[in-house]
C-alpha positions as CSV (number, residue, x, y, z in Angstrom):
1,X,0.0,0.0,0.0
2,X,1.6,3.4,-1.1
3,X,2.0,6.1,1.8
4,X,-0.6,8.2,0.5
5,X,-3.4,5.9,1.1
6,X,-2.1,5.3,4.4
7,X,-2.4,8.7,5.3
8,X,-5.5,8.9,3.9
9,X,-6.8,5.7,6.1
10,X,-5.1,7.2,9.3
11,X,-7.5,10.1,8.3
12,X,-10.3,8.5,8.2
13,X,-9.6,6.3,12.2
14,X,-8.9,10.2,13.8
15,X,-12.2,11.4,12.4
16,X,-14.6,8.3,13.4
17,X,-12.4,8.7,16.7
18,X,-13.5,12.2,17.3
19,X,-16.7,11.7,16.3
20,X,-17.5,8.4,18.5
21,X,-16.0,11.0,21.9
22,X,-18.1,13.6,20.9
23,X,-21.1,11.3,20.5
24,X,-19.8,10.2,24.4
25,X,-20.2,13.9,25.7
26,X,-23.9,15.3,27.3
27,X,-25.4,17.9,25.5
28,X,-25.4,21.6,26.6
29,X,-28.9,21.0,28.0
30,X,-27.4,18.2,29.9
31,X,-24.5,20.5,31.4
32,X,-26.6,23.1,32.0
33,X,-29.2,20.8,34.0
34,X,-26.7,19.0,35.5
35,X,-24.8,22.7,37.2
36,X,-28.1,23.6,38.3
37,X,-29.1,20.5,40.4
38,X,-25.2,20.6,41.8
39,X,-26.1,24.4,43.0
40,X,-29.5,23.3,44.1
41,X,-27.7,20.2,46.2
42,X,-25.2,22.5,47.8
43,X,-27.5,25.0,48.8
44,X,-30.3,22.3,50.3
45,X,-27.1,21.0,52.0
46,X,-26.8,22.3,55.6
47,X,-28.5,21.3,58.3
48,X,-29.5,24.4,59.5
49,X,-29.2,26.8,56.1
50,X,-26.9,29.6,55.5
51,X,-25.9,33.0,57.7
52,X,-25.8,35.6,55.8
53,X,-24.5,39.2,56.7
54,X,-25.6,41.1,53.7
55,X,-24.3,44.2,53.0
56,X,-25.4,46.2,49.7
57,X,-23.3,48.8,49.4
58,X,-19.9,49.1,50.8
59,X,-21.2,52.6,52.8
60,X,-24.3,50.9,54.0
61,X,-24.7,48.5,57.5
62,X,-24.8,44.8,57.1
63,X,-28.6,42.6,57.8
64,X,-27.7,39.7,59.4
65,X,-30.3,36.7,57.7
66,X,-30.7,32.9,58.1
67,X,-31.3,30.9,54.9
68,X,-33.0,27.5,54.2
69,X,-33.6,25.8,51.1
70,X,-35.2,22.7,49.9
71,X,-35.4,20.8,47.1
72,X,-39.2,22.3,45.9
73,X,-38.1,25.6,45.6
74,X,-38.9,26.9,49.1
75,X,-36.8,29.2,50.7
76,X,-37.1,30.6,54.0
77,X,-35.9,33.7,55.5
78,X,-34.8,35.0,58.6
79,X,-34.1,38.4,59.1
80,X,-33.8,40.7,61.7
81,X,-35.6,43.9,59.5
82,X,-38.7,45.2,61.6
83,X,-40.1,46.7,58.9
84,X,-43.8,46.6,57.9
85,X,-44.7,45.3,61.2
86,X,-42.1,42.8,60.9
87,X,-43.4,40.1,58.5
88,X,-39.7,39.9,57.4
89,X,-38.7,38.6,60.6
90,X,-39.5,34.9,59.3
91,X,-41.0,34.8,55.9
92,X,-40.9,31.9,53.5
93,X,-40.7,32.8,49.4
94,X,-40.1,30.6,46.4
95,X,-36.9,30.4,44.5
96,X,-35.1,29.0,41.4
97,X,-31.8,28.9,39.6
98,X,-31.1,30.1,35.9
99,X,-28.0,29.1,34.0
100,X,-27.5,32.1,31.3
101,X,-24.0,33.1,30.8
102,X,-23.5,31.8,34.7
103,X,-25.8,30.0,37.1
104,X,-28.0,32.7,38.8
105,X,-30.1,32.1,42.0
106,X,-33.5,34.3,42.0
107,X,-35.5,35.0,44.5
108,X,-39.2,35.0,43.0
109,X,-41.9,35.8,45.4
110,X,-41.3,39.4,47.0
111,X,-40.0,39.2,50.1
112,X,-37.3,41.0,51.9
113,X,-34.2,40.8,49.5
114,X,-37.1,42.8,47.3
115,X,-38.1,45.0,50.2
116,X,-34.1,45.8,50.4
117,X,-33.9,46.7,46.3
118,X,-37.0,49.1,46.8
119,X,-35.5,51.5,49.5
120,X,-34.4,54.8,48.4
121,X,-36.2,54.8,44.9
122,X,-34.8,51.3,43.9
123,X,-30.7,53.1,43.9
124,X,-30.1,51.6,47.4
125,X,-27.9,48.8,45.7
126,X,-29.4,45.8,47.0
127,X,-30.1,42.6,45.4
128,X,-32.9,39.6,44.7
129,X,-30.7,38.4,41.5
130,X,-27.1,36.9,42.5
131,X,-25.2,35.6,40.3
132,X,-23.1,32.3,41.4
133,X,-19.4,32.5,41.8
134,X,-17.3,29.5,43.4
135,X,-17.6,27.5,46.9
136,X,-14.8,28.0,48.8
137,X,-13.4,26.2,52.1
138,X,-17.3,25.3,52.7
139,X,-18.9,28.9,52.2
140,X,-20.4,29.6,48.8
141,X,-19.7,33.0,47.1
142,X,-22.5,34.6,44.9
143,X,-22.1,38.6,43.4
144,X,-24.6,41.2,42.7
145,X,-26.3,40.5,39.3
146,X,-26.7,44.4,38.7
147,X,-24.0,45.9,39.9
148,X,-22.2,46.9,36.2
149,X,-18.8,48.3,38.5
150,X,-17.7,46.7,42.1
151,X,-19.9,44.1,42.1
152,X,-20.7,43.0,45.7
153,X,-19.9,39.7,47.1
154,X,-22.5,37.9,49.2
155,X,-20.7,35.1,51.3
156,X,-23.2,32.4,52.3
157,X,-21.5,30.6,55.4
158,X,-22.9,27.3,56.8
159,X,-25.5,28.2,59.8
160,X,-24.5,27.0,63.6
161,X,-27.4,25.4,65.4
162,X,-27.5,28.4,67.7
163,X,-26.8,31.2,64.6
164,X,-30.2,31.7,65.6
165,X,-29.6,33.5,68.9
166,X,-27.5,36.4,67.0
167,X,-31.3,38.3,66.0
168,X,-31.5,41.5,67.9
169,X,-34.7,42.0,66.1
170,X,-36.6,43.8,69.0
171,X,-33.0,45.9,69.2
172,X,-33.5,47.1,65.4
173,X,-37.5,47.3,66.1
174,X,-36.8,49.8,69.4
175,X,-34.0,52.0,67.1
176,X,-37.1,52.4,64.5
177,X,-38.7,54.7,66.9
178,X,-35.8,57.5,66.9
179,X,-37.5,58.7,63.4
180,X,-40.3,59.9,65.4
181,X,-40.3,63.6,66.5
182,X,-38.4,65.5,63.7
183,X,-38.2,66.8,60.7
184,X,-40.3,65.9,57.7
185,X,-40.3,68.4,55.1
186,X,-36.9,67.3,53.7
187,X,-36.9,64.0,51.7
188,X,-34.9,61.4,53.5
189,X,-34.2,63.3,56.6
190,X,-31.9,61.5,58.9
191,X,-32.7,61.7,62.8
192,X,-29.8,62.3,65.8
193,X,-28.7,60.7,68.6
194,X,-26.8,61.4,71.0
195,X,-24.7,58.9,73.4
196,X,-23.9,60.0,76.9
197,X,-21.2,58.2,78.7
198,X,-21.9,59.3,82.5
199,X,-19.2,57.8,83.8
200,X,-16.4,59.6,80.9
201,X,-18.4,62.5,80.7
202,X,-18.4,62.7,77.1
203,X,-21.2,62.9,74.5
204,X,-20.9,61.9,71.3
205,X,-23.6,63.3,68.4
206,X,-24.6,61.5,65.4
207,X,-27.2,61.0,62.5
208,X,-28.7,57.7,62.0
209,X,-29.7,56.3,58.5
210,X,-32.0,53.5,60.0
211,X,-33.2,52.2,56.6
212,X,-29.8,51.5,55.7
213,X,-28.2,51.2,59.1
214,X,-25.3,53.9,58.7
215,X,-24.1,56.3,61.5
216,X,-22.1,59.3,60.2
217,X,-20.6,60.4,63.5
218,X,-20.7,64.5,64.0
219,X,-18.9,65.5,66.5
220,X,-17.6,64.5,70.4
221,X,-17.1,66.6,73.6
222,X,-16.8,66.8,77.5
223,X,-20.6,67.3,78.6
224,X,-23.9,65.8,78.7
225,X,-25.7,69.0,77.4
226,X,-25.0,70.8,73.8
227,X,-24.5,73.5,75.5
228,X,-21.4,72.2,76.9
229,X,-19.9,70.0,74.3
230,X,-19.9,73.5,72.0
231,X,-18.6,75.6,75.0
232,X,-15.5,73.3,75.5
233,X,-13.1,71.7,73.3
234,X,-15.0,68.7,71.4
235,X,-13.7,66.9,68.7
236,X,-14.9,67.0,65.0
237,X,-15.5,63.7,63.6
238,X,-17.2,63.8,60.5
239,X,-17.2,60.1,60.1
240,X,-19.3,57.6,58.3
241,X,-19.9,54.0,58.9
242,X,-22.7,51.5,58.7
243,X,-23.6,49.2,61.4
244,X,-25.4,46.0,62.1
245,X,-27.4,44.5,65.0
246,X,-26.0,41.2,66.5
247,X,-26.1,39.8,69.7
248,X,-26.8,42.4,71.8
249,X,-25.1,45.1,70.2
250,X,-24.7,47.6,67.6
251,X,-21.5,46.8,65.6
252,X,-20.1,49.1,63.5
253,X,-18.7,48.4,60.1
254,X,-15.4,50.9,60.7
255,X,-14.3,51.8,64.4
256,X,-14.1,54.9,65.1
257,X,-11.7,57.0,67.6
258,X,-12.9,59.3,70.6
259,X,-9.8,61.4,71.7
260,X,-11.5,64.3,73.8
261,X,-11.7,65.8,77.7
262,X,-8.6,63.6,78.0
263,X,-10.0,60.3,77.1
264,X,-9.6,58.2,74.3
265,X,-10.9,55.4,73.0
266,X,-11.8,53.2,70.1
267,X,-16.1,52.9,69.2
268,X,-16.6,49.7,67.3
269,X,-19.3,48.4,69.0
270,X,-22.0,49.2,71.7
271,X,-23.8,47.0,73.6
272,X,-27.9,47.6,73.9
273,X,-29.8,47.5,77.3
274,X,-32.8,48.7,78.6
275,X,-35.2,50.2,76.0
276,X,-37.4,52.5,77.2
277,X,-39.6,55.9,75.9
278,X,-38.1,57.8,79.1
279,X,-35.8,60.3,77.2
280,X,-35.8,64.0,77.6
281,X,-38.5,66.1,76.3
282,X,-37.4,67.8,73.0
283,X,-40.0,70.4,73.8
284,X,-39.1,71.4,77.8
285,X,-42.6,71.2,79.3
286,X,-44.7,69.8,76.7
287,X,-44.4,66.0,78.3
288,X,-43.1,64.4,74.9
289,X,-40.9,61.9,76.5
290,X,-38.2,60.4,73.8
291,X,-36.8,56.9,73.0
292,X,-33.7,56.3,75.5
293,X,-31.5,53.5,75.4
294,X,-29.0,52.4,77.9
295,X,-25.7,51.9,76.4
296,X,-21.9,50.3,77.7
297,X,-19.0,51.0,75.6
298,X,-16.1,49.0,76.3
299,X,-13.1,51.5,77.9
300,X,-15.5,53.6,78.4
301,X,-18.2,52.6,80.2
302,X,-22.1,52.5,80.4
303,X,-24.8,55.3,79.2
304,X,-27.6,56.1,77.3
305,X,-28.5,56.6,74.1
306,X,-30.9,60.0,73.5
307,X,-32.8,61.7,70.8
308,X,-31.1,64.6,69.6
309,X,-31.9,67.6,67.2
310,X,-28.6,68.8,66.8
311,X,-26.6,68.6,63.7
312,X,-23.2,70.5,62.9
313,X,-25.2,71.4,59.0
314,X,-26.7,74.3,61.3
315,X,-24.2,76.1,62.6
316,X,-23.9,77.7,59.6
317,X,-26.8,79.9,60.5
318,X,-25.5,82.7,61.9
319,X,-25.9,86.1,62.5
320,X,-25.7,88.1,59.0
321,X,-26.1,91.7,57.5
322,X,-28.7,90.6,54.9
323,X,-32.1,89.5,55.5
324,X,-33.2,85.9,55.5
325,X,-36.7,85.4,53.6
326,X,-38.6,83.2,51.4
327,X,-41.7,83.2,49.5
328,X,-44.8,82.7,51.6
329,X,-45.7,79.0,51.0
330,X,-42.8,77.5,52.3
331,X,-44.1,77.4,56.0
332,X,-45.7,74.4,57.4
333,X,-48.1,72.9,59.9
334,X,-47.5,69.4,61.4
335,X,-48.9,68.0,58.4
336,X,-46.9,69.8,56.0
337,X,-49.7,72.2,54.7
338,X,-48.7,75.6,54.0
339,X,-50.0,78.1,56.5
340,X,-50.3,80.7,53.6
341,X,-53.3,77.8,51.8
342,X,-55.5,76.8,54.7
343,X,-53.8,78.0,57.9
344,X,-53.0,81.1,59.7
345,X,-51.3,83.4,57.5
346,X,-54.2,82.6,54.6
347,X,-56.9,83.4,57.2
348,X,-55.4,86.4,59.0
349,X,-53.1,88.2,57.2
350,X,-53.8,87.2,53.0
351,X,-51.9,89.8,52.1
352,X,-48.7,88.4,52.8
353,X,-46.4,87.2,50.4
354,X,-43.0,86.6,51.9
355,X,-41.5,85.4,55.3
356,X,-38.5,87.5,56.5
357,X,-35.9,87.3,59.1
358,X,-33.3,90.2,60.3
359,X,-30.6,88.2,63.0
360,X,-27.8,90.4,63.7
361,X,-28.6,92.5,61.1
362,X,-27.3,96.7,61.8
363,X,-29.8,98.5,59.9
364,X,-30.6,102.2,60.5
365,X,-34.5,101.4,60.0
366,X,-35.0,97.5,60.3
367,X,-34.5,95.7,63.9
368,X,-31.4,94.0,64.6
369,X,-33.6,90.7,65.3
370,X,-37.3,90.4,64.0
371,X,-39.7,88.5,62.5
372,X,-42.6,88.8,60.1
373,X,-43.8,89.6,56.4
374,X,-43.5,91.2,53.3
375,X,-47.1,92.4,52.3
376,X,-48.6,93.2,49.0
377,X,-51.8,94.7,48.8
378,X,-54.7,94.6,45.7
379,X,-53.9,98.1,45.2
380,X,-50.0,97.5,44.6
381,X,-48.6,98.8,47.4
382,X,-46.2,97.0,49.2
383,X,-45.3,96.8,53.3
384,X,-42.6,95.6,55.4
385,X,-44.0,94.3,58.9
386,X,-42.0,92.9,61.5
387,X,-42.0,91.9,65.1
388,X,-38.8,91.9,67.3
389,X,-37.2,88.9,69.5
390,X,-34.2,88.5,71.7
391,X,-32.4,85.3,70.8
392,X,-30.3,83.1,72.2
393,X,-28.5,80.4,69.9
394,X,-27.2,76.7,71.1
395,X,-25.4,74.9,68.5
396,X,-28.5,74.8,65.6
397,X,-31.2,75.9,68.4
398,X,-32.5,78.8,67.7
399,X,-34.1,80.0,71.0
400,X,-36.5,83.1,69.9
401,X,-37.9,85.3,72.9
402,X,-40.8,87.0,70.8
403,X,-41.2,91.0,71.9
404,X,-44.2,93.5,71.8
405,X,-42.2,95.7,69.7
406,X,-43.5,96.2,65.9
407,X,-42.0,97.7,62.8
408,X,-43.7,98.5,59.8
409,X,-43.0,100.1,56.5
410,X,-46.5,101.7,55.8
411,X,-49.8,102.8,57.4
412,X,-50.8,99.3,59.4
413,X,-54.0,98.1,58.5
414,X,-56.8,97.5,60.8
415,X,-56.0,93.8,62.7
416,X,-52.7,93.5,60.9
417,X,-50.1,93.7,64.2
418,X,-53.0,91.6,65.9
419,X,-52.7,88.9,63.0
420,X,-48.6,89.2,63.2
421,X,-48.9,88.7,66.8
422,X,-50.9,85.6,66.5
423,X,-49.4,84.3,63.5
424,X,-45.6,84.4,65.1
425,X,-46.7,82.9,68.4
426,X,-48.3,80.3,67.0
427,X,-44.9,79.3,64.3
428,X,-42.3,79.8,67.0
429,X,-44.6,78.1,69.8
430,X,-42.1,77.2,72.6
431,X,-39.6,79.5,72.1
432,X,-37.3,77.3,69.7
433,X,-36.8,76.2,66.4
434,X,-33.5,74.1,64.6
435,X,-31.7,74.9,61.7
436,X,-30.3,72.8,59.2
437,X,-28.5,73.4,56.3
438,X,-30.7,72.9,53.1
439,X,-28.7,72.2,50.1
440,X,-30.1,73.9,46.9
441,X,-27.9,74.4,44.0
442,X,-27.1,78.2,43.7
443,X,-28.5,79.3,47.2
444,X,-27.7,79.4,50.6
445,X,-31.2,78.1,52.2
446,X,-31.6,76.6,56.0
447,X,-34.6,74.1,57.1
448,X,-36.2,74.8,60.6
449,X,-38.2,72.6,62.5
450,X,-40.0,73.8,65.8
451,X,-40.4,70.6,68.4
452,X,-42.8,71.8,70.4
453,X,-45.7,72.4,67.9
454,X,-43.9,70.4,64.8
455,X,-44.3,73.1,62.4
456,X,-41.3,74.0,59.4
457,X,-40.1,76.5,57.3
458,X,-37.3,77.4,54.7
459,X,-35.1,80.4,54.7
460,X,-32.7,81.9,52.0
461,X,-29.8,84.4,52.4
């Protein structure tokens, strides 16, 4: 036989040799099947599910959950979220796993990994489709299917049989009640606390995103009033972190250092007591008691957790030589109706158009510190009216001691200083009112909030 028809036979073997292996090999569908049960058997696996600490973003705290799967597509959920009357607390949902360009595990029916991906307009970052990575040293490792940059990893760690104990859920249900009492005219408002270590003598001041369980830590001083952290030497902080709920406590993500009044110390976590509604009145006299919290911080030692209006944002309002003033809609009732549509200022004195403000001000004509409106009248004349205080400012707090002592710009009309009497006792109610800083592109604006009657208004320099 020449050599070219034994090439030509030796051809022939190789290709019925490739095709009889590839006639061996399972089809795609097979593969595909096949990954999927292997996913589905790991995950069924554990005796007593998964823990999960889930963290959406890398700025937001962690939720500490327990997962268990079976083999029918059930999956039930633990969680320590209070939300909606806490029907995530224990809530089973169905799920199933997709192979498209990787295995993907999808929760269907809504339940709190939805609830998650909801908050803050949907952009919170969190997750019901994860996309599965690897197993590793017994955990397995899934990433965020949306996430186009820094995808984030969700560990799923075999569950202890006493994993179970970790829930703080009454903790996170008791820290929903610091959003009461503040502030509701600004879209996602974030509430204060402050921590008061008796035994340091040091208060520390922070806001509190409780959605998505972040702290961003203000400021820290000798005292238990705001009166004296500000009139000593406290420390700026300016820090952010989230936080989680776990076994007692309140972890947070990053620690963060207390160097003031000569003691120093390292906050990364704070163990929870006694919860009651015992806290100081944020209106003195009006009976509002607060949430309190009693708190012990190691090296440094036990205290309370209080409701707090103060925020740094505010000390930018200050004494100015310009008037503060905005158009007349933009004060509010308790219910966030404008006074100038169906409250006081509509029914007594119409004729306003614009809310000023003189603090500090050194004006020949106008008060140093008043109150009250611009008017326009149907006959186009105009009016400046305005009702002198003495203040007193705390930090933010505004404190407002309203004086018989009028100015006006024109002839007053019959009932008008009768109306701008009644009309500034009833907005500054109490004597007080907080300022925060109101971001608005282009202007220099401030947010106030009175506690003792609940009532808000905007300012612009």
């Amino acid at each position: 036989m020449s050599k070219h028809w034994i090439y030509i036979l030796l051809i022939v073997i190789s290709s019925l040799a490739c095709e009889e292996e590839q006639a061996d090999l399972p089809s795609v569908e097979e593969r595909t099947s096949e990954a999927i049960e292997d996913l589905r058997d790991e995950l069924t696996d554990p005796t007593n599910g998964w823990k999960v600490s889930y963290q959406p973003t890398p700025e937001s705290g962690s939720f500490f959950m327990l997962l268990t799967f079976d083999d029918d597509g059930n999956l039930n959920i633990q969680s320590d979220i209070s939300a909606e009357e806490g029907i995530y607390f224990d809530q089973t949902i169905t799920y199933r796993i997709d192979a498209g360009l990787s295995l993907e595990l999808i929760f269907e029916t809504y339940g709190v990994f939805h609830y998650l991906f909801e908050l803050d307009q949907a952009s919170f970052g969190a997750e019901f489709e994860l996309l599965y990575s690897e197993e590793e040293d017994g955990n397995l490792i899934f990433t965020s299917k949306s996430d186009l940059f820094d995808q984030t990893t969700i560990v799923f760690e075999p569950a202890g049989t006493n994993d179970a104990d970790l829930f703080s859920r009454e903790m996170a249900q008791n820290f929903s009640a610091y959003s009461g009492q503040g502030p509701q005219f600004v879209i996602g408002f974030n509430p204060s606390q402050q921590l008061y270590l008796s035994g340091a003598d040091i208060s520390i001041f922070w806001t509190v995103n409780l959605l998505k369980r972040s702290l961003s830590i203000d400021l820290a001083g000798p005292g238990s009033s705001l009166q004296e952290v500000l009139s000593g030497s406290y420390q700026s902080i300016n820090q952010a972190t989230g936080y989680t709920f776990l076994d007692g406590k309140l972890v947070l993500n990053n620690p963060v250092n207390i160097n003031t009044g000569g003691t120093s110390f390292s906050l990364s976590e704070i163990s929870l007591g006694d919860f009651s509604e015992t806290g100081p009145e944020l209106c003195l006299g009006s009976g509002d008691l607060t949430p309190n919290y009693s708190a012990t911080v190691t090296g440094a030692g036990t205290g309370q957790i209080n409701k707090s209006l103060f925020n740094s944002s505010g000390l930018t309002f200050e004494p100015t030589q310009t008037l503060f003033s905005v158009n007349i809609p933009f004060i509010f009732d308790d219910s966030l109706r404008s006074l100038s549509e169906e409250g006081s200022i509509a029914g007594k004195l119409p004729s306003a158009a614009a809310f000023l403000m003189s603090y500090g001000l050194e004006d020949d004509t106008i008060p140093e510190n008043s109150v009250g409106f611009y008017l326009e009248y149907e006959n186009d004349s105009t009016a400046i009216y305005l009702r002198s205080f003495n203040p007193t400012q705390v930090g933010n707090r505004l404190e407002l001691e309203l004086l018989d002592e009028y100015y006006h710009t024109d002839t007053v009309q019959t009932g008008e200083q009768q109306a701008l009497m009644e009309i500034t006792d009833e907005i500054f109610e109490g004597g007080s009112v907080y300022a925060y800083d109101l971001p608005i592109r282009g202007l220099t604006a401030w947010h106030f909030y009175n506690p003792c009657n609940r009532y808000e208004f905007v300012l612009l320099r």
